[in-house]
C-alpha positions in Angstrom: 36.8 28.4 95.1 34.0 25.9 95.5 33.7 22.6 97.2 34.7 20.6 94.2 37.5 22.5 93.7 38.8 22.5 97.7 37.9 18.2 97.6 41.7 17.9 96.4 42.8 19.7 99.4 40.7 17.9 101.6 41.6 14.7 100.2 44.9 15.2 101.3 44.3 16.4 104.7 42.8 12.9 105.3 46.0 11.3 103.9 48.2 13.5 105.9 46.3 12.4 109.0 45.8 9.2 108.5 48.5 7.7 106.0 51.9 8.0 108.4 49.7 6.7 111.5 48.5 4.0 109.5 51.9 2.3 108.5 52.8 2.6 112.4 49.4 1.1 113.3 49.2 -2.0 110.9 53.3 -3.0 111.8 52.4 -2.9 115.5 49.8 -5.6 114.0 46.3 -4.1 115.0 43.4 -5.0 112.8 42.3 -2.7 109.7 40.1 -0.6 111.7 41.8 -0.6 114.5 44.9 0.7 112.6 43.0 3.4 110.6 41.0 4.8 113.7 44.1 5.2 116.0 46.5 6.7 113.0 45.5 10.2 113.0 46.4 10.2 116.7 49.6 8.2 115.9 50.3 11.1 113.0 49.4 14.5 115.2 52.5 12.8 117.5 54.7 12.5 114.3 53.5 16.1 113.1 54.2 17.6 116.7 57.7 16.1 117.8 59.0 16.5 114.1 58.2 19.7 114.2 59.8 20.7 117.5 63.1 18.7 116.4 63.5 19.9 112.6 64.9 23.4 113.9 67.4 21.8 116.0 68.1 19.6 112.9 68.8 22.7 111.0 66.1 21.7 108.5 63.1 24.0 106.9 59.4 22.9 108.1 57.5 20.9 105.1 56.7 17.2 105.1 60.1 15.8 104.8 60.4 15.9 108.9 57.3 14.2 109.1 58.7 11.3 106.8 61.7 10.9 108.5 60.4 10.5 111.7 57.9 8.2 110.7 60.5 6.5 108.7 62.4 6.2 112.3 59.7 5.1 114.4 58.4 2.4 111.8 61.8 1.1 111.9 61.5 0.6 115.4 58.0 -0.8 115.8 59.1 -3.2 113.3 62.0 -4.1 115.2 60.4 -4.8 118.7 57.5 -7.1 116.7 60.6 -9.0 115.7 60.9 -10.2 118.9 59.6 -13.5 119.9 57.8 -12.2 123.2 55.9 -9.6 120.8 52.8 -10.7 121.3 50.7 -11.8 118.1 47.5 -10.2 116.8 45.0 -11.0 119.8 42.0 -13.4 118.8 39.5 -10.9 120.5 36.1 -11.7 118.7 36.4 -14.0 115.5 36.8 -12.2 112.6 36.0 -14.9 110.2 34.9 -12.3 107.2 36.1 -8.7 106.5 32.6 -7.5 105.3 31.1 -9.2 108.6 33.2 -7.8 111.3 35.3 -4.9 110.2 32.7 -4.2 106.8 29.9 -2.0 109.8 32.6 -0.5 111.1 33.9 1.0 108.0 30.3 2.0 106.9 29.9 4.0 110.4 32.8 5.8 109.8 31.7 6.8 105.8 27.9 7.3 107.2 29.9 9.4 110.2 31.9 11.3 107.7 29.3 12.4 105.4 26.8 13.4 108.6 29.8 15.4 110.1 31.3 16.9 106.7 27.8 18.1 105.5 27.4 19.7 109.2 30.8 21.5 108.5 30.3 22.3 104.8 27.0 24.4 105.9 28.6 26.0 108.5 31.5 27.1 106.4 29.9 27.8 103.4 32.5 28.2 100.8 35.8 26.8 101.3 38.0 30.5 101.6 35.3 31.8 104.5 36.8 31.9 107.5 35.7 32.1 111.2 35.2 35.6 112.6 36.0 35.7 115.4 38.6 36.8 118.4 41.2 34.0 117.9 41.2 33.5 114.8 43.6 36.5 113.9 46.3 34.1 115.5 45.4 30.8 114.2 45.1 31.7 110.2 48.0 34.4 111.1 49.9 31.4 112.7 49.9 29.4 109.4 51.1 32.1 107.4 54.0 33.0 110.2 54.8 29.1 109.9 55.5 29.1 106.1 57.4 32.2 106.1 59.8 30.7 108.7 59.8 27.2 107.9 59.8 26.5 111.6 56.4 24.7 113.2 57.7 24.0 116.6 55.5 24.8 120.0 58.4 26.0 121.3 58.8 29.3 119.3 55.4 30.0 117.2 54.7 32.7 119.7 57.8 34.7 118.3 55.1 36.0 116.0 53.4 38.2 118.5 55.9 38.4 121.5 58.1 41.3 120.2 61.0 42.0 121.6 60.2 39.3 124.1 61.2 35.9 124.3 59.0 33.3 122.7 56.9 30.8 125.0 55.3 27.3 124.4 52.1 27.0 122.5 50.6 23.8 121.1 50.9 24.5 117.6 50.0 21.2 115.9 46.9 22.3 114.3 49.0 25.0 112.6 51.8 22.3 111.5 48.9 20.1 109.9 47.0 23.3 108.5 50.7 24.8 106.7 51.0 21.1 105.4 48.2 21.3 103.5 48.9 24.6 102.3 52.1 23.6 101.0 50.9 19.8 99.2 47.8 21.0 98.0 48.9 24.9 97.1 45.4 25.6 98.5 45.2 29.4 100.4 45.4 29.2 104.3 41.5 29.7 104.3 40.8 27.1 102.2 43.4 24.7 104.2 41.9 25.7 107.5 38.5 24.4 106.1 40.0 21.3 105.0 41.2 20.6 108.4 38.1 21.6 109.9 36.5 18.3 107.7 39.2 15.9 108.1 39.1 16.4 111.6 35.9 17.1 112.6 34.4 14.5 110.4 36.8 11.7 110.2 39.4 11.9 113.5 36.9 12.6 115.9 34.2 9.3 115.0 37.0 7.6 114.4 38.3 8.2 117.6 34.5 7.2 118.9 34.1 4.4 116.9 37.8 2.9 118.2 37.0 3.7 122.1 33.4 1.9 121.7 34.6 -1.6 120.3 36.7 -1.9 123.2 33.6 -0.9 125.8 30.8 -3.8 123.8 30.9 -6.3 121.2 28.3 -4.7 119.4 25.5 -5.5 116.6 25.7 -4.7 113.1 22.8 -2.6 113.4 24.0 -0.7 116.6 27.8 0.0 114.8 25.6 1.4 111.5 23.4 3.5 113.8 26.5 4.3 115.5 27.8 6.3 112.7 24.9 9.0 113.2 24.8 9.1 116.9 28.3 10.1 116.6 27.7 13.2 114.7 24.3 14.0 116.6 26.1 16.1 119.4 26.0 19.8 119.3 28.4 20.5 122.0 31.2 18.9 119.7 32.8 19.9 117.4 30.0 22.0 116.0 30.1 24.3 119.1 34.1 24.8 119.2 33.9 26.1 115.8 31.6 28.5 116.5 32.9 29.8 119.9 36.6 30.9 120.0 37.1 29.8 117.5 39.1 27.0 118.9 40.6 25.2 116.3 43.5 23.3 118.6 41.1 22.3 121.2 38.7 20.5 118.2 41.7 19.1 117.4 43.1 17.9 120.8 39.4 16.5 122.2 39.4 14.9 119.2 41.4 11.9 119.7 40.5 12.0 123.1 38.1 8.7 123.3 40.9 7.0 121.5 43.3 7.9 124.2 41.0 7.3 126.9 40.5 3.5 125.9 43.6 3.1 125.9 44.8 3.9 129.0 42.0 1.9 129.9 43.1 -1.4 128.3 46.6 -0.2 129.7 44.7 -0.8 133.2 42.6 -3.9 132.0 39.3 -2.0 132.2 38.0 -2.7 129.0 35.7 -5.6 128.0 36.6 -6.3 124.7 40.6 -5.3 124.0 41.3 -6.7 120.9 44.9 -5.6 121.3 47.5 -6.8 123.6 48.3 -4.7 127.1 51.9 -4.6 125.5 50.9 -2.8 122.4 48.5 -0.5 124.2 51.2 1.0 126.1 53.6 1.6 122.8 49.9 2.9 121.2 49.9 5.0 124.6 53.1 6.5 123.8 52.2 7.4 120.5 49.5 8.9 120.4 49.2 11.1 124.4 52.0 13.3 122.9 50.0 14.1 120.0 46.7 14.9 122.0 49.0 17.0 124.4 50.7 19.6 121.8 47.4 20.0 120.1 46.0 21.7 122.9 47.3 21.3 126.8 43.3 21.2 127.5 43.2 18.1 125.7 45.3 16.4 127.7 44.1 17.3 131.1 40.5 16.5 129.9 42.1 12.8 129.1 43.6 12.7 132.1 40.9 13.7 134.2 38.3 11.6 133.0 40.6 8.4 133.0 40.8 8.7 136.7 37.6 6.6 137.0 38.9 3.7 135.2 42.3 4.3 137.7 39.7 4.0 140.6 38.2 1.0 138.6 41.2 -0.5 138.5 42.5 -0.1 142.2 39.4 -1.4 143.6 39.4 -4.5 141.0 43.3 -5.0 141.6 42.6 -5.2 145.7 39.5 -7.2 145.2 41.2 -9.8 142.8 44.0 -9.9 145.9 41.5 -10.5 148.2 39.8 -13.5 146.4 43.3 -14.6 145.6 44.3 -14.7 149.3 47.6 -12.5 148.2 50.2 -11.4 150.7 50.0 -7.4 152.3 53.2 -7.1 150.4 51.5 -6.6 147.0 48.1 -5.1 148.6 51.2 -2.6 149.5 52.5 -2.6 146.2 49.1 -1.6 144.5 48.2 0.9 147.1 51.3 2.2 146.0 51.0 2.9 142.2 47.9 4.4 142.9 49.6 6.7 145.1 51.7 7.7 142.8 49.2 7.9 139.8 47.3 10.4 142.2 50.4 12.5 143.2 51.2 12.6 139.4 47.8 13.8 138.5 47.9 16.2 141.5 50.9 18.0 140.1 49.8 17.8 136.7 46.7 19.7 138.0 48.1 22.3 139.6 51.0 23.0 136.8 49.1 22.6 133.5 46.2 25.3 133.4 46.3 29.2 132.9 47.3 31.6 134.5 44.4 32.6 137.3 44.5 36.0 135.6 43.5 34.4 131.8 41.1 32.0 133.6 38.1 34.7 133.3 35.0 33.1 132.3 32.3 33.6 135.0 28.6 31.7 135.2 26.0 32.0 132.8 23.5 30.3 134.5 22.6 28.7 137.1 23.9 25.4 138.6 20.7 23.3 138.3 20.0 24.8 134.8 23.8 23.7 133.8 23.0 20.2 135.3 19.9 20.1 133.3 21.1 21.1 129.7 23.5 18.3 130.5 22.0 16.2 131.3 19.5 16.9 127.7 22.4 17.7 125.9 21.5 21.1 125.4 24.2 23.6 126.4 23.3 27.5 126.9 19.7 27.0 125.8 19.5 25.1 122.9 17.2 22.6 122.0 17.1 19.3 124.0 18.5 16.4 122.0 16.1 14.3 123.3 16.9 11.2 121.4 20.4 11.5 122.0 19.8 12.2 126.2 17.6 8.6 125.9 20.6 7.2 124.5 23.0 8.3 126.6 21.0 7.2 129.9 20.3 3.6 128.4 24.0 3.5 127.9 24.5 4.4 131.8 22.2 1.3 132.6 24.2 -0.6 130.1 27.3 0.3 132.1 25.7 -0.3 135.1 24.6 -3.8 134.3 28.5 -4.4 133.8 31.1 -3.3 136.6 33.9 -3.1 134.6 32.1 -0.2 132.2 31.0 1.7 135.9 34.3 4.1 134.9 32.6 5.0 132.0 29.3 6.1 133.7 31.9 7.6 136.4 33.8 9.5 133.5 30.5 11.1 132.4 29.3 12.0 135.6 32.5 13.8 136.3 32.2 15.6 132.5 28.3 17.0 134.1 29.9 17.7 137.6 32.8 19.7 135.6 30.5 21.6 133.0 27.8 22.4 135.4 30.8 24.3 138.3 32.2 26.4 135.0 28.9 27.2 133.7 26.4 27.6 137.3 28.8 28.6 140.0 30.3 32.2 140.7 33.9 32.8 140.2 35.6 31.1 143.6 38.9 29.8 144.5 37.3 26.6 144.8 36.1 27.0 141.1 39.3 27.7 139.9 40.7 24.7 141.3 38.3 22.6 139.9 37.8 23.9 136.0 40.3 26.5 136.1 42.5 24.0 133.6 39.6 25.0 131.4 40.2 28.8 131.4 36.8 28.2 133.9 35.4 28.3 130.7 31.9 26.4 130.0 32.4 26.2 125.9 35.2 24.3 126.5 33.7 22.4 129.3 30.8 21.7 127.4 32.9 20.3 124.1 33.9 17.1 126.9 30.5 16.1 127.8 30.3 14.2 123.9 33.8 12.8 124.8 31.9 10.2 126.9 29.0 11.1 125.7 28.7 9.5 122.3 30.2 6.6 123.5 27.7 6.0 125.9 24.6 6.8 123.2 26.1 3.8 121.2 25.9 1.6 124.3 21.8 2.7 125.1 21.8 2.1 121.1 23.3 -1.5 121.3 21.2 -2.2 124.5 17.4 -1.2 122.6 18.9 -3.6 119.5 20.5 -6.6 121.4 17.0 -8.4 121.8 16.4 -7.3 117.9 19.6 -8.6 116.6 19.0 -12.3 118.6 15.7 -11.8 117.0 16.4 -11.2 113.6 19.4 -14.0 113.4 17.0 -16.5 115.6 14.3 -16.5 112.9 16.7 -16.6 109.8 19.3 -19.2 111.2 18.0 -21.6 108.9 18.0 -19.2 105.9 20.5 -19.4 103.3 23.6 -17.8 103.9 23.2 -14.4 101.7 19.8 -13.8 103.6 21.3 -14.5 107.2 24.4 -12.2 106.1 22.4 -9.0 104.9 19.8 -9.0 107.5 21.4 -7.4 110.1 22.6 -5.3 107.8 19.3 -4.6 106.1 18.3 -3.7 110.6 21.2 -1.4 110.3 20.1 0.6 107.4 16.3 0.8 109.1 18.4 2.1 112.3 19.9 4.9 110.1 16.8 6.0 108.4 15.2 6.3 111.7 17.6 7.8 113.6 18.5 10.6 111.2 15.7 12.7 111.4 15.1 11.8 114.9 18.6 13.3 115.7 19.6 16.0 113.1 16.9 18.9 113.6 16.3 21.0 116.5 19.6 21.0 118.2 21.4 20.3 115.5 19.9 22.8 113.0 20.3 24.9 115.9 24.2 24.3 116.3 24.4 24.3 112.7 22.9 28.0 112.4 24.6 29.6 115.2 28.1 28.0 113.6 27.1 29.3 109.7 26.3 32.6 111.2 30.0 33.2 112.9 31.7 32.2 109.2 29.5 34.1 107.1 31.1 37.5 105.6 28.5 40.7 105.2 28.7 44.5 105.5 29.1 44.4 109.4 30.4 40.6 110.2 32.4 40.7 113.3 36.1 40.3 112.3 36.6 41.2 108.3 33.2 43.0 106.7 32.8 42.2 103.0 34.7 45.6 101.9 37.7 45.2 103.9 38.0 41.5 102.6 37.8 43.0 99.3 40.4 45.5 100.1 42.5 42.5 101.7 42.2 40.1 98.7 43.5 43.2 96.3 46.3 44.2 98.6 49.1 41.7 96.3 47.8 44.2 93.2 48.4 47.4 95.5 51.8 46.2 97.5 55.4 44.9 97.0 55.2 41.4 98.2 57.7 42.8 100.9 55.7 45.6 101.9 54.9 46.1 105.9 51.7 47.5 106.7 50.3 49.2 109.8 47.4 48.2 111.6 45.0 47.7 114.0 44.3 44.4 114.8 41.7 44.9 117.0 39.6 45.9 113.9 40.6 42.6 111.3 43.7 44.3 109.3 46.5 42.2 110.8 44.3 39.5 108.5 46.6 41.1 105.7 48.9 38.8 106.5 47.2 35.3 106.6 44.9 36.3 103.5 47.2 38.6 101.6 50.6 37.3 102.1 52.0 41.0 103.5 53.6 41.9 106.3 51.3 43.5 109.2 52.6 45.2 112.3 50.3 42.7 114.4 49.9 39.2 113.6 47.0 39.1 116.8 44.9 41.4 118.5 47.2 40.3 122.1 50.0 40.7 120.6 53.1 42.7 122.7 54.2 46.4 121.1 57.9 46.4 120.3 59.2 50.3 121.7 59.3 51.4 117.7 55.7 49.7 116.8 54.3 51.5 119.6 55.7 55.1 118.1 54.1 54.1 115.0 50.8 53.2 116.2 50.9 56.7 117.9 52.6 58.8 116.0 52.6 58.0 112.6 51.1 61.0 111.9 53.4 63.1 113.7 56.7 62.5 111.6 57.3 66.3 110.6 57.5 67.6 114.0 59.1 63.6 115.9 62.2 62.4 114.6 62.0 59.5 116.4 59.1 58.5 114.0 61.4 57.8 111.1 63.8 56.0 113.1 61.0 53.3 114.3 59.7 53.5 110.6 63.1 52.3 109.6 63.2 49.6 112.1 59.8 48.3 111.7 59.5 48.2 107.5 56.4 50.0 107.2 55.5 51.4 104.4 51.9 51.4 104.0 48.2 51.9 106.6 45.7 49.9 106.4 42.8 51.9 108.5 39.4 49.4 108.8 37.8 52.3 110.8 37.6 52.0 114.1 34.8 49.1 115.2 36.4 46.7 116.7 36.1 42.8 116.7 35.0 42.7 120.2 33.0 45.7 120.6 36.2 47.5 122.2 37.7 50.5 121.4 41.4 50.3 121.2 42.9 53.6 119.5 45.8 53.7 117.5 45.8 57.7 116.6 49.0 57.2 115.0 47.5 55.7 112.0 43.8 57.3 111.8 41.9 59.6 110.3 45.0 60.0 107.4 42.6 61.7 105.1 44.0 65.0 105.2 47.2 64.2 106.0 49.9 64.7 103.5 52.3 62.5 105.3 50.1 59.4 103.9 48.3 59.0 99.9 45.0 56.7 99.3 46.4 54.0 97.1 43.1 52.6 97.4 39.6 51.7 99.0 36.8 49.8 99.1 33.5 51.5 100.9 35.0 52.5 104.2 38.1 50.2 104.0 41.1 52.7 102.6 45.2 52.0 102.3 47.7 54.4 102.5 51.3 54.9 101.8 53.2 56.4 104.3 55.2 59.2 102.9 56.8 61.3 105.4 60.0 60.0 105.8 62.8 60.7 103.0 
């Protein structure tokens, strides 16, 4: 499959994303943009709680769940704007012309979308390659598992790899969307996955950017055009996430995290230019935090922990408004209060939502100043400085500066450094694992937050070098005819583009770019799946029953049987738990003449055929399973096939 042939599937992972959240947005009355760039957070809700009610509904996972709950919560959006107190569309900045006020926006997000999707196109490659790498055994696996059982919920996906043991929560809305797209487009999971990848990496995420920074600055045509390449001029995200992990819920999750973030904000009256009423911020609120939280718990917490800034901003602003306002100790009580409780809230959150201590690994790898400087350059774990980019991002600081009710944003992004540079410069601690330890104390992850603020903050520096420009520009044609005064801040725009594109897209972004391509690229000794075992793989429907179980080894890319193939592995993840049968198979297949326990767990288990990858490993490990290697000679097992190295083998032994 090629890109033109995938651009049907992707086409439709944008409309998944963005077509229920839109018909939510535009009834709660927010303007076009506004309404496109918050929907995908408004759909991953819709995706995530339908999919954790349909099984109790007693009805099979597809997009019907989706539609009915969106079909329920449109009814009631509409409903509460049919109350008189329902506030109207705010007047925010006068929007006297589409193409003038929401027209740059738009273009951002297309210029945004093509930046980003040709980033993610040349990473990928082709639309079936896949990431290879540790995690992604459960995530395509995942997808599979989810159309098999018709059931997407958090609540029981891990039933694929726990066994005999009961299932646990795991944010599985990146696998609801992903299986979505498998079933409307009829697309493999690969080639899903990859469309996902796009639509979020390419449209949610500046969208997401684009929505936060309209509420932090009314901003210049030319600054929202240039916007749409500063936005995808950030190699820590989501470039990096799909390289390391691969982690395709935390891309997801951090996201829609600048959405979120303003917000809660306006919730809190900490944003300069709303646009939308406090009232329909906190029913936005409530549609759309769900959604970041069952993507990825990470996300979440990242939200959380970067809005306590603007909580700050706002307690401070709240007592100093009381002061001036000669108010009585009662509310100066009342105030103290809330922000009390917000703290205790957060407090517990912090200490219940992260990892266990014994999953939260990651050491250093470096040292704390270098961290702080890579930061501070946008350069994470050596890569080239974004230079243009780190200028940006420190004029929008004295932007922020200039304007106390931004100083949360500049507080936000200080705390993202602070939080990056203890994962990635300081030794493992208890201290450290109080601090990041909600990140797995890992500094990929901690890295992917410093765009979060980050690109928001570029814009700002962006808008502050073309302020005087703009004035300029409108000063000297405000007698011009009204076609020339309309299209030359537009015409500025289009310079900013062509400038800043090659000033921001080649050292560290080739860089990212590179490093990325490399992890998805398939060859003789690729990490996860060489090119003859993915050969092997792709022939297995030829070679098995479709209800064939085969034995493998995870550890060495055969349980990818299952996502790619459509059959039945004994693993669906390389952590997955060993049922008491699947663990006599894995050790003593071989040994079914002279164990008659070996035919009992084959009976129980299904298997009927070995697929042996050899023994390197994805991780460099080496985790045996003698039970089902070296078969050669054995004449429990025949070759049904094999490619170089790769073999299968039917199991015999048993009558």
């Amino acid at each position: 499959m090629d890109w033109l042939g995938a651009l049907p599937a992707i086409l439709i992972a944008l409309a998944l994303l963005i077509v229920p959240g839109l018909a939510i947005s535009l009834t709660l009355r927010l303007r076009l943009f506004d309404a496109v760039a918050v929907a995908p957070l408004v759909t991953v809700t819709l995706v995530s709680v339908s999919a954790i009610a349909a099984p109790f509904a007693g009805i099979a996972w597809s997009i019907l769940p989706v539609l009915v709950l969106t079909v329920l919560v449109l009814a009631a959006c509409y409903g509460i704007t049919r109350f008189s107190w329902y506030p109207a569309r705010s007047a925010g900045s006068a929007e006297h012309s589409f193409l003038r006020h929401q027209g740059p926006w738009f273009a951002a997000a297309a210029a945004a979308f093509l930046l980003i999707g040709w980033q993610v196109v040349h990473v990928i490659g082709a639309p079936e390659n896949f990431s290879q790498t540790f995690d992604n055994n459960f995530h395509l696996n995942a997808v599979r598992y989810i159309l098999d059982t018709g059931n997407a919920s958090s609540l029981t996906l891990t039933s694929m790899t726990t066994a005999d043991q009961p299932a646990y929560f795991y944010p599985a809305a990146w696998h609801g969307i992903v299986s979505l797209i498998v079933q409307l487009s009829g697309v493999p999971v690969t080639a899903a996955t990859s469309a996902a990848i796009i639509a979020v990496s390419a449209a949610v995420w500046p969208l997401s950017v684009l929505f936060a920074v309209r509420r932090l600055a009314n901003l210049a045509p030319a600054a929202v055009l240039g916007a749409g390449i500063v936005v995808g001029s950030f190699s820590a995200f989501p470039i990096l996430l799909l390289d390391f992990g691969v982690l395709y819920p935390n891309v997801l999750s951090l996201s829609m995290v600048p959405a979120a973030l303003v917000i809660l904000a306006g919730i809190m009256r900490q944003v300069p230019h709303p646009g939308i009423p406090v009232f329909t911020l906190i029913l936005l609120a409530m549609l759309t935090v769900p959604g970041v939280a069952v993507s990825h718990p990470n996300g979440v917490m990242t939200l959380f922990a970067l809005a306590v800034p603007a909580v700050v901003s706002a307690y401070v602003r709240g007592i100093m408004s009381l002061h001036r306002s000669g108010a009585s100790w009662s509310r100066y009580l009342l105030a103290t209060l809330a922000a009390a409780a917000a703290a205790g809230v957060f407090l517990v959150m912090w200490k219940l939502i992260r990892p266990p201590k014994e999953a939260a690994v990651w050491n250093r790898v470096e040292t704390a100043p270098q961290a702080f400087g890579e930061a501070l350059l946008n350069a994470p774990f050596g890569r080239p400085a974004a230079v243009v980019i780190s200028i940006l991002v420190l004029l929008g600081l004295i932007y922020c500066f200039r304007r106390p009710r931004l100083l949360w944003v500049a507080g936000a992004y200080l705390l993202s450094i602070w939080l990056f540079a203890v994962a990635a410069g300081y030794p493992i601690s208890d201290n450290r694992m109080f601090v990041t330890g909600v990140w797995y104390n890992d500094p990929y992850r901690l890295a992917a937050i410093l765009p979060i603020v980050g690109a928001p903050l570029a814009i700002l520096g962006l808008q502050l070098i073309l302020e005087p420009a703009d004035r300029w520009v409108r000063a000297r044609l405000s007698g011009a005819a009204g076609p020339v005064a309309a299209a030359a801040p537009f015409a500025l725009g289009l310079a900013v583009v062509l400038v800043l594109l090659p000033l921001t897209q080649r050292a560290s972004m080739d860089t990212a770019v590179a490093s990325a391509r490399g992890v998805y690229a398939v060859t003789d000794d690729s990490a996860l799946v060489s090119t003859d075992e993915l050969e092997l793989i792709r022939q297995l429907p030829e070679l098995t029953e479709p209800d064939a179980v085969i034995a493998v080894n995870p550890w060495t890319g055969g349980a990818l049987a299952y996502a790619i193939a459509d059959r039945d592995t004994t693993y669906k993840h390389t952590l997955s738990n060993t049922s008491p049968e699947a663990a006599v198979v894995d050790n003593n297949l071989k040994n079914a003449d002279s164990m008659p326990e070996v035919c009992d767990a084959v009976e129980a288990t299904g298997v009927d055929y070995v697929l042996d990858f050899g023994t390197r490993e994805v991780h460099g490990g080496d985790h045996r399973y003698p039970g089902i290697e070296e078969l050669d000679a054995d004449p429990d097992f025949e070759k049904v096939a094999s490619v170089g190295e790769a073999s299968l083998y039917k199991f015999v032994g048993c009558p």
